[in-house]
C-alpha positions in Angstrom: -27.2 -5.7 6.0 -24.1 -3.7 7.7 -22.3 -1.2 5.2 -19.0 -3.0 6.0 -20.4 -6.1 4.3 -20.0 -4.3 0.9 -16.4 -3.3 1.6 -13.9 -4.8 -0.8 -10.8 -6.0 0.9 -8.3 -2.9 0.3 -11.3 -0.8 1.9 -10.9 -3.1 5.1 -7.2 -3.1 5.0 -7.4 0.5 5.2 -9.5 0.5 7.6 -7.6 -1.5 9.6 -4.4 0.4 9.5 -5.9 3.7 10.1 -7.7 2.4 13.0 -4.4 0.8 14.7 -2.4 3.7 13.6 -4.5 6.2 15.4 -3.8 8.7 12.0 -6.7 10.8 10.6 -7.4 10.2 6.9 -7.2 13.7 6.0 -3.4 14.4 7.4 -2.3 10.4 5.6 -3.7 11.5 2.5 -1.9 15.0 2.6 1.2 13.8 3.4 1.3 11.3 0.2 0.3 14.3 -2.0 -3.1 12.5 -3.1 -5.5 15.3 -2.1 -7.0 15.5 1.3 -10.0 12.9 0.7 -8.3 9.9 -0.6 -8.0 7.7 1.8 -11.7 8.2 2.8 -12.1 7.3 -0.4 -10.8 4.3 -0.5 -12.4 3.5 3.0 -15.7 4.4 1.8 -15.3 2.0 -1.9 -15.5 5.0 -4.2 -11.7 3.8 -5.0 -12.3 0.4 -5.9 -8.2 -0.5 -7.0 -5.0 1.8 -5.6 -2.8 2.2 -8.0 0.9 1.4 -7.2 2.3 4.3 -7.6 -0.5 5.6 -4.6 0.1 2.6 -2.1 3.9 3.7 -2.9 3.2 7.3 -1.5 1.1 6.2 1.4 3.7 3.2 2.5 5.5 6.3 3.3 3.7 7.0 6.3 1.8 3.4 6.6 5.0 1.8 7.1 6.4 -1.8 5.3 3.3 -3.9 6.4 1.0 -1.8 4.4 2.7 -2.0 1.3 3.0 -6.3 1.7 -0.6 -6.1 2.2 -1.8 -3.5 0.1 0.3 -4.9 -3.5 -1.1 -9.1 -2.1 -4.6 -7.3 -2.4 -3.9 -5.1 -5.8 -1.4 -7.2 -7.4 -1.7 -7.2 -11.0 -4.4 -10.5 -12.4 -3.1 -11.0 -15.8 0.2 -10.2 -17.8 -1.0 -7.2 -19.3 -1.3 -6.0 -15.8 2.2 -6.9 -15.0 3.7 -5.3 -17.8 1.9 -1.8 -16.9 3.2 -1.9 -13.2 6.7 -2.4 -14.9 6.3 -0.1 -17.3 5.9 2.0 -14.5 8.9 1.2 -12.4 10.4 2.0 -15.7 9.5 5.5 -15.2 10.1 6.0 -12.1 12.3 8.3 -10.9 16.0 7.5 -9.0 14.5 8.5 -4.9 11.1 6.0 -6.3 13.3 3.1 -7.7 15.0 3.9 -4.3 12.2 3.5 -2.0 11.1 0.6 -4.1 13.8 -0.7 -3.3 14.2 -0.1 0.2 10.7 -1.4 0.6 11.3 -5.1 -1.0 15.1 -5.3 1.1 12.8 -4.7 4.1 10.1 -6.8 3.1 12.3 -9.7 2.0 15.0 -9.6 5.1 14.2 -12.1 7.6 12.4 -11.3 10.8 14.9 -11.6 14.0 13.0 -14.9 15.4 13.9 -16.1 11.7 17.6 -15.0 12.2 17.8 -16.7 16.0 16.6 -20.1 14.4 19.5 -19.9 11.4 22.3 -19.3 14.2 
């Protein structure tokens, strides 16, 4: 059996990205201020579950389409979940609430092919 096989799906979403993005593990996971192995971490399974507040960080530098992906594949399972990850956005600070935001208006605003169809 191949090693990919065992990979769960954020593994291969990662993965994917990093491959397509041409950016080296090391430099991504510098940049979001995680320490310079976490993303081949999460690459290699030893980080089963991102947190939010890390896909956060690395949508910085992953771009929108990461962070749609990444929160399909960690979103919370139960209600306990939920009200942890809101709990959190709770905390956040005023630039994290910000980029939340900015991330969902993207996220949510229809594509242009969308747009041409409405008019």
């Amino acid at each position: 059996m191949k090693k990919d096989m065992h990979k769960n799906a954020i593994a291969h979403l990662f993965d994917e990205v990093m491959e397509a993005t041409g950016l080296e593990d090391k430099s991504v996971s510098i940049e979001a201020g995680l320490g310079g192995t976490y993303v081949r971490d999460v690459r290699e399974g030893r980080v089963k579950k991102p947190g939010f507040n890390n896909i956060l960080k690395l949508s910085k530098r992953l771009g929108v389409d990461f962070f749609i992906r990444a929160m399909e594949i960690i979103a919370p399972d139960t209600p306990e979940e939920m009200l942890r990850v809101a709990h959190k956005m709770m905390l956040a600070n005023q630039a994290e609430r910000e980029q939340i935001l900015d991330l969902v208006d993207v996220a949510t605003r229809p594509k242009s092919s969308e747009r041409n169809q409405e008019n």
